[in-house]
C-alpha positions in Angstrom: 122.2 128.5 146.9 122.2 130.5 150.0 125.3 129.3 151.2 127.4 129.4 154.7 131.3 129.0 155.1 134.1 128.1 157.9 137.6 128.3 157.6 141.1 127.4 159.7 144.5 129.0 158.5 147.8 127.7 160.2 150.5 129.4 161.3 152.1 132.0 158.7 156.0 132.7 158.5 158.2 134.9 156.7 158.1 132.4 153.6 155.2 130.7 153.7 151.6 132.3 153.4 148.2 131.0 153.1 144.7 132.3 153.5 141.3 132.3 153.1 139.0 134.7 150.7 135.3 135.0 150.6 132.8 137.4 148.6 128.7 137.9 148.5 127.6 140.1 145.4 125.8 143.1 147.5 123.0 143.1 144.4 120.4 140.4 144.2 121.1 140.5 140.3 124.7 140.4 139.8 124.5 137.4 142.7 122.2 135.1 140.8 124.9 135.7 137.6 127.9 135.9 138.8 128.0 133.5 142.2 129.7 133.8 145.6 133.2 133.8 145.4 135.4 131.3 147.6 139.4 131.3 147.7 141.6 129.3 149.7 145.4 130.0 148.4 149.0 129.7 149.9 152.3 131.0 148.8 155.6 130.4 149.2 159.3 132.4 148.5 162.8 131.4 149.2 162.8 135.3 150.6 161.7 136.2 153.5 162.1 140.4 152.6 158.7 140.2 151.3 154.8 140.0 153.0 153.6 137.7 150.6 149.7 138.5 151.9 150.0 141.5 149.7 151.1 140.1 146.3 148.1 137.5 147.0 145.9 140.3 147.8 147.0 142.1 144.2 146.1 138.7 142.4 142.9 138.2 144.3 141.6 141.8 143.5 141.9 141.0 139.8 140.2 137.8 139.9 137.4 139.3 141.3 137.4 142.2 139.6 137.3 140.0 136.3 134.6 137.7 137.9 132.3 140.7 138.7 133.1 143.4 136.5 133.9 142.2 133.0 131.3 141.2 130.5 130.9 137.4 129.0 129.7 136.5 125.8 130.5 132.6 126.1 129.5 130.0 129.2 130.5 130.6 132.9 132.9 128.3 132.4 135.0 130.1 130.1 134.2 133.6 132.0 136.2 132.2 135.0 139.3 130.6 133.2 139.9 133.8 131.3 139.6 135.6 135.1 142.2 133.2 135.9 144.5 134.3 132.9 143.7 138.1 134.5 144.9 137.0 137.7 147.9 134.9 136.2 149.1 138.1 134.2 148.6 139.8 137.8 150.5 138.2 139.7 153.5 137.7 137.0 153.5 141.8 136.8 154.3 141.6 140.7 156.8 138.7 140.5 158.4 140.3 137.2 159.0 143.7 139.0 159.7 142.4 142.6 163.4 141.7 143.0 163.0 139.9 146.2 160.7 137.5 144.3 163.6 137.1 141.1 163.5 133.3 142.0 159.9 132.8 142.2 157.3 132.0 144.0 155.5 128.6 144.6 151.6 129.2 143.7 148.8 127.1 144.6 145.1 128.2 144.7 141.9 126.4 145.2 138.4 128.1 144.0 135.2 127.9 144.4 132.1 129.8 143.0 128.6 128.8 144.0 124.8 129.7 142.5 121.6 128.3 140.6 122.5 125.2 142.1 125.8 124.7 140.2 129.4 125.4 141.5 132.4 126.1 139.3 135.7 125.3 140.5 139.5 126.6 139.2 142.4 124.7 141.0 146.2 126.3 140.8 149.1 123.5 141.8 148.4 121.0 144.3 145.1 122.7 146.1 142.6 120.8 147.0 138.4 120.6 146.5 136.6 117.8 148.0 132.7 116.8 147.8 131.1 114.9 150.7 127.9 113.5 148.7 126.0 110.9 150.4 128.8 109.7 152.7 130.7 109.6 149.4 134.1 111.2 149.4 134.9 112.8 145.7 138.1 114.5 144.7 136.8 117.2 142.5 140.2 118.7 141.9 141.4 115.5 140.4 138.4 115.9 138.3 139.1 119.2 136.5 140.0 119.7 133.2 143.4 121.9 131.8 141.2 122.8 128.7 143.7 125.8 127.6 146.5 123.3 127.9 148.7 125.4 129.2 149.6 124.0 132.2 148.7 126.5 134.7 145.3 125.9 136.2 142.5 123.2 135.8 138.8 124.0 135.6 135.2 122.0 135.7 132.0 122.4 137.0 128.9 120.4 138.4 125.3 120.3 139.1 124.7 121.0 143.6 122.6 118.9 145.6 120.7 119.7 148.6 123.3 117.8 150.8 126.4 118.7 149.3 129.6 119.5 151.6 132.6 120.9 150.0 136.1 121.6 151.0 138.7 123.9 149.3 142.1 123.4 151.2 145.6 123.4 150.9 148.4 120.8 149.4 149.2 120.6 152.8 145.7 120.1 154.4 145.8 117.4 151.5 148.7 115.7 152.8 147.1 115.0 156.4 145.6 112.2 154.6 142.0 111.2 153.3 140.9 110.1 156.7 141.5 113.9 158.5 139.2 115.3 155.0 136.8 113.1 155.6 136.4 113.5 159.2 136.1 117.4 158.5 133.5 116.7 155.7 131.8 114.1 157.8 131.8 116.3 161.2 131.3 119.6 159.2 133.7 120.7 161.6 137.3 121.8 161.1 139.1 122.6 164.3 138.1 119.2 166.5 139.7 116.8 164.3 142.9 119.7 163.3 143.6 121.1 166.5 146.9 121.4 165.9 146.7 122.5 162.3 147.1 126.0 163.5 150.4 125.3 164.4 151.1 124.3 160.9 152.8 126.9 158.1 150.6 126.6 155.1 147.3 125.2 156.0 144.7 126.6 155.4 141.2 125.2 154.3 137.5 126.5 154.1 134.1 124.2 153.8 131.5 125.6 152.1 127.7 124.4 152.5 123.9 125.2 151.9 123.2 127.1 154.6 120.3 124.5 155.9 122.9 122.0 155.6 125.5 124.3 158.3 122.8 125.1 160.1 123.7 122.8 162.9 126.9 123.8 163.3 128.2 123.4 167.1 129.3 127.1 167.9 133.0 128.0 169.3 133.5 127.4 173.4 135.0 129.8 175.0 138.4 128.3 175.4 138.2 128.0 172.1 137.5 131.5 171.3 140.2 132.8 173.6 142.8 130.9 171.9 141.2 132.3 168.1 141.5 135.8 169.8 145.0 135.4 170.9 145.9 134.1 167.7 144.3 137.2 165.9 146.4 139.3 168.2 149.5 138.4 167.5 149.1 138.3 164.1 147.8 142.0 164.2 151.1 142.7 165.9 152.7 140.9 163.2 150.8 142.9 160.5 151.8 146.0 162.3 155.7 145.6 161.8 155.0 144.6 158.3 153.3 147.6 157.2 155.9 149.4 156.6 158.1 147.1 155.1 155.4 146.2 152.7 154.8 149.4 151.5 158.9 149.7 150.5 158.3 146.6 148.9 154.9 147.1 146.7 156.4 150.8 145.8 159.5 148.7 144.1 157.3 146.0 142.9 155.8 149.2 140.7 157.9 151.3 140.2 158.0 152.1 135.9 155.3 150.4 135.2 153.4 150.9 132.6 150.4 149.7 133.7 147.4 152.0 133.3 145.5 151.4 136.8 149.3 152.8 138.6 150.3 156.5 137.0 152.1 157.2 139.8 153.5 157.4 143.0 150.7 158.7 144.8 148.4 156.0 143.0 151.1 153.4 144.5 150.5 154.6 147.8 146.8 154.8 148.0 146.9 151.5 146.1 149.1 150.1 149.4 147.1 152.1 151.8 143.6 150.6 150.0 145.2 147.2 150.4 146.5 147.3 153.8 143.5 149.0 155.3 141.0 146.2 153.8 143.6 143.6 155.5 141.0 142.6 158.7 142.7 139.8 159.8 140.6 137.0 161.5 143.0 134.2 162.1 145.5 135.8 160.9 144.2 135.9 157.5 140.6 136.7 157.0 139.4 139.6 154.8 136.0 141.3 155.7 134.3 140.3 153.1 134.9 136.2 154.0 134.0 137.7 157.8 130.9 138.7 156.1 130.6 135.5 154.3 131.2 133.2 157.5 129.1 135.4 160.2 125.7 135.7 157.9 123.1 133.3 159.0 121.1 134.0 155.8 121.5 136.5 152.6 117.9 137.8 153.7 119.9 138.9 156.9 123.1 140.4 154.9 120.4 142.5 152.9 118.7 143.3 156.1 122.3 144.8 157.1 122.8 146.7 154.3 119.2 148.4 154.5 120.2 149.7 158.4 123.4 151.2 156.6 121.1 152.8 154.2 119.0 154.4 156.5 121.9 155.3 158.5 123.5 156.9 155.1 120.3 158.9 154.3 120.1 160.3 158.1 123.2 161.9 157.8 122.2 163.3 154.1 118.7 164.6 155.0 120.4 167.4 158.0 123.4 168.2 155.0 120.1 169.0 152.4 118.4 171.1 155.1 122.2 173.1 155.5 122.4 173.1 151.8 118.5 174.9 151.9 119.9 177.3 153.8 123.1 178.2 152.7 121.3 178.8 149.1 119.2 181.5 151.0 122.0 183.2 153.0 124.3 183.0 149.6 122.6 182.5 146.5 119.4 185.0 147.5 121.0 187.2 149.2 123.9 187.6 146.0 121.3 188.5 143.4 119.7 190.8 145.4 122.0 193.1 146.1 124.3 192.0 143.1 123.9 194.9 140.3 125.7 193.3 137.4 124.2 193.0 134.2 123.8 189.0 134.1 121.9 189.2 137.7 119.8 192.1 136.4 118.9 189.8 133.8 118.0 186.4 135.7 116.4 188.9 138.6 114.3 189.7 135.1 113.3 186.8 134.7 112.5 185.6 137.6 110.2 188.3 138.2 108.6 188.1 134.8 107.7 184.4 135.9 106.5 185.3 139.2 104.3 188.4 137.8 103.2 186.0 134.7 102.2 183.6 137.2 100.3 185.5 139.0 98.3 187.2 136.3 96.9 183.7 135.6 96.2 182.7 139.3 94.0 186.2 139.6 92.5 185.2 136.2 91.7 181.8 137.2 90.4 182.9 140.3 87.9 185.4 138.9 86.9 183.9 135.6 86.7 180.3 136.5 85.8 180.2 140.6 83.9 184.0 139.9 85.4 185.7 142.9 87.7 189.0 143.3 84.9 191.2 141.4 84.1 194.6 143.2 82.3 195.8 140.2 78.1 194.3 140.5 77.2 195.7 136.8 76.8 193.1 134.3 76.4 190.2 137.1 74.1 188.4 134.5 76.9 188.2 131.6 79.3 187.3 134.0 77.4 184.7 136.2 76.5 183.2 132.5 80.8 183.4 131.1 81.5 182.2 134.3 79.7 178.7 134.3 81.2 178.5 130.4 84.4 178.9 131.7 84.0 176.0 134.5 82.7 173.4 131.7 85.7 174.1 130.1 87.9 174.0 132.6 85.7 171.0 134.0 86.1 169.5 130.5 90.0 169.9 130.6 90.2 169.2 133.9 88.6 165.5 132.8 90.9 165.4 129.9 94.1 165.9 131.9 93.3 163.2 134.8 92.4 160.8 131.7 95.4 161.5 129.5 97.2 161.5 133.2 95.9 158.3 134.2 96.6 156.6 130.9 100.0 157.9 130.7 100.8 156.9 134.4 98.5 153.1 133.4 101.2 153.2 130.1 104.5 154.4 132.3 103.0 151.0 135.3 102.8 148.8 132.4 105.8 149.5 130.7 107.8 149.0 133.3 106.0 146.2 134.1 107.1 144.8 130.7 110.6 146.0 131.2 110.8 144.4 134.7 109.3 140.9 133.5 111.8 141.4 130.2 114.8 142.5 132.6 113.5 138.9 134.4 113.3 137.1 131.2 116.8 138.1 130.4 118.3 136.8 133.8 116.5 133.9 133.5 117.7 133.2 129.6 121.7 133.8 130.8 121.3 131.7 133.6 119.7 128.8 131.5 122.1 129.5 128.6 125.7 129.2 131.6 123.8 125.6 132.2 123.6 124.8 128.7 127.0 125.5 128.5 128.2 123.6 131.2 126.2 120.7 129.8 127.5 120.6 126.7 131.1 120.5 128.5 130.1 117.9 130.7 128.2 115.6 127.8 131.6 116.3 125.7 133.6 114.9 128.6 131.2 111.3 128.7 130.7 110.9 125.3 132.7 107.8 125.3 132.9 107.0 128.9 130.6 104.6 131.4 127.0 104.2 129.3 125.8 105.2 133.3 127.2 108.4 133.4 125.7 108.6 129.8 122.2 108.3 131.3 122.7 110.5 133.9 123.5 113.3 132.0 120.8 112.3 129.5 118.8 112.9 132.4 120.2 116.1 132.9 119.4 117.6 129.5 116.0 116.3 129.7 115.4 118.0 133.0 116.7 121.3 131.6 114.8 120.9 128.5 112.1 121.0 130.5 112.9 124.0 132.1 113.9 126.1 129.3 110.0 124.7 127.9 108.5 126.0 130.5 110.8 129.5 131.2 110.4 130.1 127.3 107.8 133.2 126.8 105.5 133.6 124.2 106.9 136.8 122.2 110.1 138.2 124.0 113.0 137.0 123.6 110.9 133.4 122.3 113.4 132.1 119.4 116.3 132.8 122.0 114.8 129.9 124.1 114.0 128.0 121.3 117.5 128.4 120.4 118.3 127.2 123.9 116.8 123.6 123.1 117.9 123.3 120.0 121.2 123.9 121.5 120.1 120.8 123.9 118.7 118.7 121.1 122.3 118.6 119.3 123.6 117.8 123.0 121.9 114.8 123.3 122.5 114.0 119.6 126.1 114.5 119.9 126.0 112.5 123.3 124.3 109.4 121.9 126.6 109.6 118.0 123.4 110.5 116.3 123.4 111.9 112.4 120.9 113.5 111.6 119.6 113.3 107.9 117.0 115.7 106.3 118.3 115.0 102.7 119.2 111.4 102.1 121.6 110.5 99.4 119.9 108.9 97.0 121.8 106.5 94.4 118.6 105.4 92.5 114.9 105.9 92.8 113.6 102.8 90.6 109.9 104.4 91.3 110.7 107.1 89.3 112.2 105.1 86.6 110.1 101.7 86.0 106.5 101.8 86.3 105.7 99.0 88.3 108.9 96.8 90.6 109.1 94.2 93.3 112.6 95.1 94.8 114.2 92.3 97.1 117.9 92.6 97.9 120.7 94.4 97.5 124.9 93.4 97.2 128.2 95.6 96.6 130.6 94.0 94.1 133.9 95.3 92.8 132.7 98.8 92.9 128.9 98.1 91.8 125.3 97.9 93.2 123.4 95.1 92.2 119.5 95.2 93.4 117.2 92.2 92.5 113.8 92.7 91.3 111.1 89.7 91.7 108.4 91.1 89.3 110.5 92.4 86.4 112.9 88.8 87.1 116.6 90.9 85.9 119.0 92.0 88.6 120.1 95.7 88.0 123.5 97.5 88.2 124.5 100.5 89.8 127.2 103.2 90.6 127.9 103.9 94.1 127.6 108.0 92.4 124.6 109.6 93.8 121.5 109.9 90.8 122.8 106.9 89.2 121.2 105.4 86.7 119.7 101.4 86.7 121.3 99.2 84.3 119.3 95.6 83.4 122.7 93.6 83.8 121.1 90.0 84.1 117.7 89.4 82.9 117.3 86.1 82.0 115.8 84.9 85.8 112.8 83.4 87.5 111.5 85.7 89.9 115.0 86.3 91.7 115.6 87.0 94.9 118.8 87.0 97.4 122.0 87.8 96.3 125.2 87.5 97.8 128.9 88.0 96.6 131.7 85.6 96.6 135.2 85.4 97.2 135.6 86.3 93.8 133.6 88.8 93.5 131.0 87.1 91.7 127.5 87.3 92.7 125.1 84.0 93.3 121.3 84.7 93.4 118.4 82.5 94.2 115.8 82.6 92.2 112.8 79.9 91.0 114.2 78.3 87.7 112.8 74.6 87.4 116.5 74.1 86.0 118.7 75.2 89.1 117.4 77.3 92.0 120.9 78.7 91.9 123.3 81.1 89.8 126.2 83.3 89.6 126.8 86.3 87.0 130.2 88.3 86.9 129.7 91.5 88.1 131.9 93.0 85.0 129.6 91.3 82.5 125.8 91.8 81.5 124.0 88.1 80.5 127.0 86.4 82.8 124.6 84.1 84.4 125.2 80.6 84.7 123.4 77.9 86.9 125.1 75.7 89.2 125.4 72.4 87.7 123.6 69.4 89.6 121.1 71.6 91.9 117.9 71.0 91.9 114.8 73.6 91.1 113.9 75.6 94.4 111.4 72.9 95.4 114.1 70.4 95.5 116.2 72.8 97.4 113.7 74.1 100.1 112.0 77.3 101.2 114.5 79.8 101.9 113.9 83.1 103.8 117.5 84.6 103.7 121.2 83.5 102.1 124.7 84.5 103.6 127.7 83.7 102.4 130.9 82.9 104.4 133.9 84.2 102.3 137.1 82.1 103.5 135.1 78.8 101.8 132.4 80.0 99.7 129.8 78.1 101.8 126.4 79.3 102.0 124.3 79.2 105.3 120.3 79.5 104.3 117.6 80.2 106.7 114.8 77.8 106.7 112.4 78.9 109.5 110.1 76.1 108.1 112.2 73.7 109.7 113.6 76.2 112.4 117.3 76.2 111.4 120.7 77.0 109.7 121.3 74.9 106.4 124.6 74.6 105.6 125.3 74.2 101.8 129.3 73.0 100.8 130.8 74.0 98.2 131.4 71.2 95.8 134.0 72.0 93.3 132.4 74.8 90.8 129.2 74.0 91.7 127.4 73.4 95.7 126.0 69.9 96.8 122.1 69.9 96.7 119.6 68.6 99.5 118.0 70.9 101.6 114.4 70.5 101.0 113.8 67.2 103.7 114.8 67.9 106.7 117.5 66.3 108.3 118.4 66.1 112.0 122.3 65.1 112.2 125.4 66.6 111.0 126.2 67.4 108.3 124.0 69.1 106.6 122.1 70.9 109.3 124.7 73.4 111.2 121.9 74.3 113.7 118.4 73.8 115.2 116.3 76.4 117.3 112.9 76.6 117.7 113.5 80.8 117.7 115.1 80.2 114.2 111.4 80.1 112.9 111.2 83.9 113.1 114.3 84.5 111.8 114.7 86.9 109.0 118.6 87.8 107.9 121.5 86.4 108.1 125.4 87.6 107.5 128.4 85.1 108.2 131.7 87.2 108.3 133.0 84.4 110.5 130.4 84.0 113.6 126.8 83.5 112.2 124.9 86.6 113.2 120.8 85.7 113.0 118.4 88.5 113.5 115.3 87.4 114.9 112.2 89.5 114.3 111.1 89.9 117.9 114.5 88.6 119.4 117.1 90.7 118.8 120.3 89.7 117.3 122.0 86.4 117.6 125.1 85.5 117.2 127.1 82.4 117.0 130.1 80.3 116.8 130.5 76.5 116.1 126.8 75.9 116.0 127.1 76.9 120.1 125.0 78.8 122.2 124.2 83.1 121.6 127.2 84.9 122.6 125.7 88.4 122.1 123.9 90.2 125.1 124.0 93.3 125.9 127.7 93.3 128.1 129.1 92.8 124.2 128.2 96.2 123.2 129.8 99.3 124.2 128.9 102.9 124.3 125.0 101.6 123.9 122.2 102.4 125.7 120.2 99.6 127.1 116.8 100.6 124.7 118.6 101.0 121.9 120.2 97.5 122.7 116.0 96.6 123.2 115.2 98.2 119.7 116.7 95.4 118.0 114.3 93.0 118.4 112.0 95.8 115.4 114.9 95.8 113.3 114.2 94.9 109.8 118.0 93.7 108.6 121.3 93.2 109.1 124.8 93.2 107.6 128.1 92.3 109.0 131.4 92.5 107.6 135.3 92.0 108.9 135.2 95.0 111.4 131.4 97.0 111.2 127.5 95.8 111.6 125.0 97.8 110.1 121.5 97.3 111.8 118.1 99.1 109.9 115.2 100.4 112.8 112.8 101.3 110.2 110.4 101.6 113.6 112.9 104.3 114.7 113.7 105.6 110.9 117.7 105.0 111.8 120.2 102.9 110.7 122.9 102.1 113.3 126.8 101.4 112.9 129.0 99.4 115.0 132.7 98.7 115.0 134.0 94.9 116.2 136.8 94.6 118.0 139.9 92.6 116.9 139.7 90.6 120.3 138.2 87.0 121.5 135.3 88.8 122.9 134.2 90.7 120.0 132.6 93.5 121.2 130.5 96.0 119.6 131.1 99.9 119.7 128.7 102.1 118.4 130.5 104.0 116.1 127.1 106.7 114.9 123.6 106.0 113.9 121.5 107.6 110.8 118.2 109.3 111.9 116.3 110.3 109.2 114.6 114.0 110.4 112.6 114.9 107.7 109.3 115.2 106.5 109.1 112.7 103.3 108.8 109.1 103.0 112.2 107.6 103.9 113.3 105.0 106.2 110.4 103.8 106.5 110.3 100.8 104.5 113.8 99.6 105.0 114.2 96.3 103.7 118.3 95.6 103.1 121.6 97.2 104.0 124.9 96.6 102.8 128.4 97.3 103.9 130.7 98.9 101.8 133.8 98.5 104.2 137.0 99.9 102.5 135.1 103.3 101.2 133.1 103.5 104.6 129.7 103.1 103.3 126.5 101.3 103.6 123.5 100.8 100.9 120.6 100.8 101.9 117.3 99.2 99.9 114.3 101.6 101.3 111.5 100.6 99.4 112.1 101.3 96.0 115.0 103.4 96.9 118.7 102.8 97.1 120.2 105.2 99.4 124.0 105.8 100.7 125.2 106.5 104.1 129.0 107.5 104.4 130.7 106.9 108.1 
């Protein structure tokens, strides 16, 4: 973000200081990891003995110092809160020492750090940070987050858009009001609508842009300059008489301390004369780097700056290199000549050794390779002949060299190449792991809020899931990225309450036990399983223990089917005896079964697709999507009044008529009737009245998962949860109800099976198991748990 900042500071008095504070990272680098840097601050003393611009100047040198200097392991994020402890231990050093400060000093402090399209933001006391976002005013500061609890500053951070305005200010530029912030946000423009805020102790604000977006900024008038200039004066007279009273000050403020950047005195003073001398003023307040911050039109022309001081730096080196050339002749030459010690015999040795060495092989070269220098003619055949040898060879190592020289230089291109695209790689990782980080803080912060703010950071992840898809390189650094997503991945998971499972716990696998079944439903019952089996005609028993083993506990039925438990705990299953469609068994005692006197065989009772059971009077509500409704069957003593099989269009016994009831396929009655339609969705009602469930009854649901219902496979409903099987998504889902009229829904997690084997596919049943938190679930010819 190539950004662009102005700023107005009010008047300043003896106890009451506030400024501005801006910094660009010189290096490309170190700006695209560690930001720009922008610092509004004020404080305030009961003392007037003291220049408070220095102690601020003390506590801003350490936060950026921290910012820019130290190393970070964790996200950005954390990097600038544990600056913030730096500067806080700072500034308490200063205040701890400083007699003149023994009562204190009020602290406020607003900042602002800006790249890759993200800003960061730290807010001491009362400051202020505003966003102007599509004629939208936002507090950020009210935003922020005390994550180390300890009471001293708040952080946050968010993703920048193209049009973003912000504006760091003071508590008191806060207490002009909303209108005067958004006027300056609005109007980009902080003196028309303030003009009298220079006149004010401790105001001080800056606004901070993309440099497109400032681009159109009216410049000062004259008038307007003159009075900025005349303000700059006479605080540079100001400045003047405090220099000298600040430096008694500082000097106290350290003196015995054991701090290990001050060792003594003299450090003190260089330390005061360091601080004083960077103390360029512009309103009163400025420091040159914000002056450097505010006057850029673009970084490309800050860059272009620094590469005229360069040239300017290496014009004055080049004439100091040609001195130093000749001072070596005049002193270093000149010494060993006429120096007639024994170590300058000895280098004078050598020297002349190398030179005569050298030499020898020059003359040889010359004579036995290029065949000149020779006064003798005798033997010109033999030489002519050595000669030519001698230039194949040399020819031949001549070639050898400029290969093995043009490899080596090809190797030296391309490994830098590597290192450069690897250096690249590894800016481009850290600045995609910061965002990570900030995601994962911002997803942790909306976990439970607005399902909208759910799907926009949803849409965040995805978008940087993308990137970090794209960024990720084929060998270097490769399961780094791929860390990066999977980082992501448990984002989103964690985001939308999703478990994953890559080991289910399995109860019982009747598969592996019987040769041949024909599972059909499943019921919990004073601390047992109880699974029905239509081919085999027995209900078995289980543990709720995981690798437990099936017991035949009733056995005497006619191809069974539902089952549902009473208030009593018993169980009553449907099944097709010519006797009595209809039975009960203890759930304590095998061969229990008993038939329910006066019923009818299942033909006299009616086609039934699904049972439920409501517990407060035993009555059983059957689903007949022959004759597209909810049959409600009384109890009648010990045993349940028959009927059923006509159909019959007044009340009692029908309890209700839909045409969508013919595609119904499970039913649970806790105390509403809840109906899950295959297609539909889930019903729910009350009274034999109208659906009450839509999607407004749920809560912290997204609206497709709210859509997958209509593929869900079963349902189960109890006092305070719903359990919901997506076999087309391989989840089960868990919601908590709410003890109010409205009854709403909250998705408490949802089971996603993430493996490679054959489960949760062929979910058929669940159960809830509400006082040990658990649901059973009937997969096929499975019985698996889910604890929540």
């Amino acid at each position: 973000m190539d950004i662009k900042a102005e700023f107005i500071v009010g008047k300043q008095t003896p106890r009451q200081w506030s400024g501005v504070y801006g910094y660009v990272p010189e290096e490309k680098s170190v700006l695209e990891t560690r930001g720009s840097l922008c610092v509004v601050i004020s404080l305030k003393s009961e003392n007037d003995s003291v220049v408070l611009e220095h102690v601020a100047s003390f506590s801003l040198d350490e936060l950026q110092r921290y910012i820019y200097e130290e190393d970070f392991n964790n996200s950005y994020l954390e990097h600038l809160e544990e600056a913030m402890f730096a500067m806080k231990n700072r500034l308490l050093t200063v205040v701890d020492k400083e007699e003149s400060l023994k009562d204190g000093v009020d602290f406020e402090m607003a900042v602002g750090i800006y790249f890759n399209d993200y800003a960061y933001f730290a807010s001491v006391g009362e400051a202020g940070i505003y966003l102007l976002r599509n004629e939208n005013l936002v507090c950020v500061s009210d935003a922020l987050i005390d994550s180390s609890m300890q009471g001293f500053f708040r952080t946050g951070s968010l993703m920048i858009e193209p049009l973003d305005t912000f504006l760091l200010c003071t508590s008191k530029f806060v207490n002009e009001g909303e209108e005067v912030v958004r006027k300056v946000l609005k109007d980009k423009d902080l003196e028309k609508p303030t003009s009298d805020f220079i006149h004010k102790p401790g105001i001080a604000g800056m606004l901070v842009a993309d440099i497109e977006v400032m681009k159109n900024f009216a410049s000062e008038s004259e008038d307007e300059s003159k009075e900025r200039v005349d303000v700059i004066d006479a605080k540079e007279i100001e400045l003047e008489k405090a220099e000298e009273h600040s430096k008694d000050q500082l000097l106290k403020t350290f003196e015995n301390t054991d701090s290990d950047e001050i060792k003594d005195e003299s450090d003190v003073n260089e330390k005061i004369n360091q601080t004083i001398e960077n103390d360029d003023l512009d309103d009163g307040v400025e420091n040159k780097k914000v002056s450097d911050l505010n006057q850029l039109t673009t970084f490309q022309e800050y860059f272009e700056n620094l590469r005229n001081k360069l040239k300017g730096l290496f014009g004055k080196i080049l004439p100091g290199l040609k001195n130093l050339n000749s001072i070596f002749k005049s002193k270093v030459v000149k010494h060993f000549k006429d120096n007639k010690k024994t170590y300058a015999q000895f280098l004078k040795s050598i020297y002349t050794n190398l030179i005569t060495f050298g030499s020898k092989v020059a003359d040889l070269f010359k004579r036995e390779v290029l065949g000149v220098g020779y006064q003798d003619r005798r033997n010109a055949f033999d030489r002519a002949k050595r000669i030519r040898r001698n230039r194949r060879i040399f020819a031949g190592a001549l070639v050898i060299l400029i290969i093995f020289t043009y490899f080596f230089i090809s190797r030296t291109i391309q490994n830098n190449k590597i290192q450069a695209e690897r250096r690249e790689i590894e800016a481009r990782y850290q600045v995609l792991q910061s965002e990570v980080e900030s995601l994962k803080s911002e997803a942790l912060a909306t976990k439970n809020q607005d399902v909208d703010k759910k799907v926009l950071v949803l849409n965040e992840i995805d978008k940087l899931t993308k990137e970090v898809e794209d960024a990720t390189p084929e060998d270097y650094m490769s399961d780094a990225f791929s860390s990066l997503n999977e980082a992501l991945s448990e984002v989103r998971d964690d985001l939308l309450l999703i478990d994953r499972i890559r080991e289910p716990q399995v109860i019982a696998d009747f598969g592996a036990v019987f040769e041949d079944v024909d599972l059909r439903d499943i019921a919990y019952s004073n601390g047992g399983i109880f699974v029905s089996d239509y081919l085999r005609n027995v209900v078995y028993k289980l543990s709720t223990n995981l690798s437990s083993e099936p017991v035949e506990h009733i056995s005497n039925l006619v191809k069974p089917e539902f089952l549902v438990t009473s208030s009593s705990g018993d169980l009553i299953v449907y099944d097709n005896d010519e006797i009595s469609g209809i039975a009960r068994f203890s759930p304590n005692e095998s061969n229990s079964l008993s038939r329910f006197s006066g019923l009818l065989a299942r033909r006299d009772i009616g086609s039934v697709a699904e049972v439920g059971l409501y517990l407060n009077t035993d009555g059983l509500y059957e689903l007949k999507t022959s004759n597209e409704q909810i049959y409600k069957r009384e109890k009648s003593g010990d045993t349940y009044l028959g009927g059923g099989a006509l159909f019959v269009s007044s009340n009692p016994p029908n309890w209700k008529n839909d045409p969508e009831l013919s595609r119904a396929i499970d039913i649970a009655v806790p105390f509403e009737i809840y109906v899950l339609i295959d297609g539909g969705g889930i019903r729910r009602y009350l009274g034999g009245g109208d659906n009450t469930l839509v999607y407004e009854s749920f809560v912290n649901l997204l609206r497709s998962d709210f859509e997958s219902f209509k593929n869900a496979s079963s349902i189960d409903v109890s006092s305070q949860f719903m359990a919901v099987s997506d076999p087309q998504n391989r989840r089960v889902m868990i919601f908590q109800i709410s003890d109010t009229p409205e009854k709403f829904l909250t998705l408490v997690t949802q089971f996603v099976y993430d493996g490679t084997e054959d489960y949760f596919n062929n979910l058929q049943e669940v159960v809830i198991n509400e006082i040990d938190r658990q649901v059973y679930v009937l997969d096929g010819e499975k019985v698996i748990r889910l604890d929540f």
